[in-house]
N, C-alpha and C positions, 0 to 999 in steps of 0.2 A: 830618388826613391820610387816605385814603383806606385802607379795607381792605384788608388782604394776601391777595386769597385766588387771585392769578395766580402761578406760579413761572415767572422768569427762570434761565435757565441762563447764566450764565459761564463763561468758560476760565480766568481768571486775575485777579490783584490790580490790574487796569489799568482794570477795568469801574467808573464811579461806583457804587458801591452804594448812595449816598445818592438817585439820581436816581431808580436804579429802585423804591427803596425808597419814594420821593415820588407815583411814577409810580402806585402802588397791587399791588407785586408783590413776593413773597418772593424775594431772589436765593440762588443754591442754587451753589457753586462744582460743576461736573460734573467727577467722579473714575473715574480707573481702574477696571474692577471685570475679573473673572475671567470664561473662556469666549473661545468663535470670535471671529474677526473677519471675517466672510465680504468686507462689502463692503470693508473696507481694504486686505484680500489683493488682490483682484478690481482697485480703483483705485487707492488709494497706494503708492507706493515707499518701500523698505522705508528710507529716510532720516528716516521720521518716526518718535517716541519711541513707546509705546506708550499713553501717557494720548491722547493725539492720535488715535491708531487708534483706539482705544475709544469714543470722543467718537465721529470719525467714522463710527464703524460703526452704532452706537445710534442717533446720531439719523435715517442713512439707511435703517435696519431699524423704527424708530418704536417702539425698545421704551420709550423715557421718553417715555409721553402725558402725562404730567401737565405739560410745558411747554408755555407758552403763544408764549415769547421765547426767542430764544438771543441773546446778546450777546457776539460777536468781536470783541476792540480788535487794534491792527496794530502793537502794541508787543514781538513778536515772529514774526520767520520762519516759523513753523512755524503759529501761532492766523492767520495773515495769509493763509498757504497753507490752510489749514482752510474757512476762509470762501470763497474761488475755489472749491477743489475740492466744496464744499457747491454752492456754486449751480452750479457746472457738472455735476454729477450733478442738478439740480435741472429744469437745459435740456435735460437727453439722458433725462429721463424712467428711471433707470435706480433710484432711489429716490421711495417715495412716501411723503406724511406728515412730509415736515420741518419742524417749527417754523417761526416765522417769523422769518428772521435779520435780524439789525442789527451792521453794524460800526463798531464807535466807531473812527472815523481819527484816532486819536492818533502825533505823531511825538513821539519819546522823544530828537531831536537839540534839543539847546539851545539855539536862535537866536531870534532875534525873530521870523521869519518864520516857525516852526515853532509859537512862541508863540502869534500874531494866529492861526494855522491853527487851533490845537487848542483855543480857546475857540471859535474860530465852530461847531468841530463840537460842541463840547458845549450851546452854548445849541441848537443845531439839537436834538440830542439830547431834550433839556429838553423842546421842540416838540413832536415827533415822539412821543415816549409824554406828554404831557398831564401831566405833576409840576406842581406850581404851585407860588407861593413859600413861601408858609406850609408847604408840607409839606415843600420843603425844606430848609427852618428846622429843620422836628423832627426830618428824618430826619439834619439834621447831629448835634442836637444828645445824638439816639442813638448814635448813630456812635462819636461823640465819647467817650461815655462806654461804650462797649464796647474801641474806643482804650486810653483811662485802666486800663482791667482787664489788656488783655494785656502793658501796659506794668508792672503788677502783679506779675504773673505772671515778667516778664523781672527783676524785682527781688530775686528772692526766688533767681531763676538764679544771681545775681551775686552773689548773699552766700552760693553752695553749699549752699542747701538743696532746690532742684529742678532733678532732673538732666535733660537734655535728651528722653527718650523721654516724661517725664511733660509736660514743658514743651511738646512738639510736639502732645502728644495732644490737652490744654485749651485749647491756642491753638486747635485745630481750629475749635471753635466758634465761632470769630469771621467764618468761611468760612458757617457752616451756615444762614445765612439769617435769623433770631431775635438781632439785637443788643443787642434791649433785656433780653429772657433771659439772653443772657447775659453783660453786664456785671452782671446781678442774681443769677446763680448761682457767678460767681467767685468773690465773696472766701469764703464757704461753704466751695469746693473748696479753698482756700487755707489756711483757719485751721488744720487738721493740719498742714501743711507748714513752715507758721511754727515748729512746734516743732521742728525736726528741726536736729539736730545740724550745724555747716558743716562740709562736708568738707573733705580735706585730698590729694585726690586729684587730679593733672594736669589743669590744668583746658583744656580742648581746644577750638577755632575751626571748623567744618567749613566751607571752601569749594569752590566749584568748579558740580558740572552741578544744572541746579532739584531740588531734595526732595519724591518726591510718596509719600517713606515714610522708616519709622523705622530702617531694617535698619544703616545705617553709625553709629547714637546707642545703639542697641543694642550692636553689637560693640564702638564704644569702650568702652563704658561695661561689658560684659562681663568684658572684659581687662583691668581696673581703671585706664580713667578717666572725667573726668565733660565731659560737653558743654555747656559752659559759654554757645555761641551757634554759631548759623551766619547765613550769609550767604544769608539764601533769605527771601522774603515766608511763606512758611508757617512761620516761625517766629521769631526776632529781628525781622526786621523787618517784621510784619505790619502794628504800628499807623504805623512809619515817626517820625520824627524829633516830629513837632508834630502836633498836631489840625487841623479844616478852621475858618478862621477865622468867627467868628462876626456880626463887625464888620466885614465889606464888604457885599457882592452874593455873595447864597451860588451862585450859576450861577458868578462869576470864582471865589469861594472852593475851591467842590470842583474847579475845574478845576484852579488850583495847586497843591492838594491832589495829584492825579494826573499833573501835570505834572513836578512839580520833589520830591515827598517816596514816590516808588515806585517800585520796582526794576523792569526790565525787561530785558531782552538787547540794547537796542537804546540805550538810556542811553549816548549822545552830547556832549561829548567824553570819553574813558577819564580824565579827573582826574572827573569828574563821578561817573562808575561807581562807582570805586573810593573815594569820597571814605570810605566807612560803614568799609570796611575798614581803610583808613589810622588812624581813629578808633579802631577795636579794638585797632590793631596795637600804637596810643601810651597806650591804655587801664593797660594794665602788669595787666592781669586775665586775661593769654594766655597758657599757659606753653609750647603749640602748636597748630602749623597740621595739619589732613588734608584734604590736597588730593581731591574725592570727583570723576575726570572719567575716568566709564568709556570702557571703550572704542564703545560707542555712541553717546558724545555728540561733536559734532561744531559746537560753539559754543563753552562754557567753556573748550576747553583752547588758545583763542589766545590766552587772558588768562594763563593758565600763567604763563611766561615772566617777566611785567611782574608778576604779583603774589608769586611767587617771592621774583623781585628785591628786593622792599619787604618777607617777613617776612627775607630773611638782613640783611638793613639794620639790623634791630630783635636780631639776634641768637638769632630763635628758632623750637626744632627743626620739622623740619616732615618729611610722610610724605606721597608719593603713590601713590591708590589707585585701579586702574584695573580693579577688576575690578566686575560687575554688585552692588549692595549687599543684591540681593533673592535671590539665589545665596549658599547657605550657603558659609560662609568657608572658606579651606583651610588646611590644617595653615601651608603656608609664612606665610603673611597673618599667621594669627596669634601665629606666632614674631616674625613683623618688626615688628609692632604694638605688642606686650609690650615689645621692646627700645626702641621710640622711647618708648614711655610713660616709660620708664623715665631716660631725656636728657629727659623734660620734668619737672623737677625742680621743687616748690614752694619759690617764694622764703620 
């Protein structure tokens, strides 16, 4: 496999990491960080989230040199608008120094035509940065076994001995570009944890708008319960149901890999979306839901409604929380918080 010594930037869990990992380049998830955002003020509308500003801003100001690639997939609205608004600051000369972008056209609707689409543009992809098969092979088989660790990690959730803030923090690593580190630093991080007592405290679901922090796993977890999973790529479901298969053509393998086992906002038809949650809902390891869909978000809360519907079906308590999770809490929040905790009763 070719050395890592180019970083790739991503937006999200939809980018192959195996490809660009093949390609010869560390993929690095680009996050949030603090400070202006001169050029987002200046060109985006204030509809976009803030990791998106930030992104935007950075890479039109050139303060991450050390990318080489940025890879935009179009498995969301907003990374979709990202990429337009990159290269059209890119034609009007208004930023200099951008990276040079790639957007993986992935459609996240489930049809066969959407199918034949999204493998032609991955082996394109494949092309296009130079990965070869052999290094596909190992960068699956990396993959794979960093997969296997965060699924570890999600096991040890389930039997109530890592509560969601610690759980969010080690899965980080699986984003941070070194897979083969760190499927080899987990079980380490892990063997304290094995000893720790199961708890016996509400064990809680967080659904609703993406997780690009720990502020709503904290305050559950605060007000005495424990976050037992959410519904977001940065944490239950980062490694996704199954590994990338080893035994086809690993160009088709990572694509259904990406295709059919990774969340996206765009995850076409809503039984398909919702399938992971229905799975929790029937798990009998939920004792409640907290619905997380601030008021700036303006995608999750159409699923509201319909996923609502499927926890009163299962009979259990649920709390919607619509204020920013990164905005310390207010006294009402955490009166109301306390009391649902409290209707989520361990069986």
């Amino acid at each position: 496999m070719a050395q890592m010594h180019k970083i790739a930037g991503v937006t999200s869990n939809t980018v192959p990491w195996e490809i660009l990992r093949a390609a010869g380049f560390r993929p690095r998830l680009l996050e949030e960080e603090p400070g202006p955002t001169p050029y987002a003020d200046r060109l985006m509308e204030d509809v976009f989230d803030s990791r998106i500003r930030v992104v935007f801003d950075r890479l039109c100001a050139g303060t991450w040199l050390d990318l080489s690639l940025v890879v935009i997939p179009r498995t969301s609205e907003q990374e979709h608008k990202l990429y337009l608004y990159l290269r059209e600051a890119e034609r009007l000369r208004y930023a200099a120094g951008i990276p040079r972008l790639y957007l993986y056209n992935l459609l996240h609707t489930r049809t066969p035509e959407s199918y034949s689409y999204g493998l032609a543009r991955t082996q394109e992809m494949v092309r296009d940065l130079g990965a070869t098969e052999q290094g596909l092979q190992e960068a699956i088989e990396e993959s794979n076994a960093a997969r296997d660790a965060v699924r570890r990690i999600q096991k040890l959730r389930h039997e109530g001995r890592c509560p969601g803030t610690v759980a969010l923090q080690l899965v980080s690593g699986f984003y941070a570009g070194d897979r083969r580190r760190f499927a080899r630093e987990i079980p380490e991080k892990l063997r304290q944890l094995e000893t720790n007592e199961v708890t016996n405290r509400p064990r809680i679901l967080i659904k609703g708008a993406p997780l690009s922090h720990a502020a709503s796993h904290e305050l559950v977890e605060k007000v005495g319960g424990y976050v037992v999973a959410e519904d977001d790529w940065r944490g239950s479901r980062a490694a996704g149901v199954g590994n990338v298969q080893t035994d086809i053509d690993p160009v088709m393998a990572i694509f259904e890999k990406y295709f059919f086992d990774e969340q996206s906002p765009r995850v076409h038809p809503p039984e398909e979306a919702d399938a992971w949650f229905h799975r929790e809902m029937d798990s009998g390891r939920i004792d409640g839901v907290v619905f997380y869909e601030p008021l700036a978000d303006d995608v999750a809360g159409w699923s509201y409604p319909r996923q609502l519907a499927t926890v009163r079906k299962h009979g259990i308590p649920s709390l919607l929380i619509r204020e920013d999770g990164r905005q310390d809490a207010n006294r009402e929040l955490i009166e109301q918080l306390g009391t649902f905790l409290q209707n989520c009763v361990r069986a």
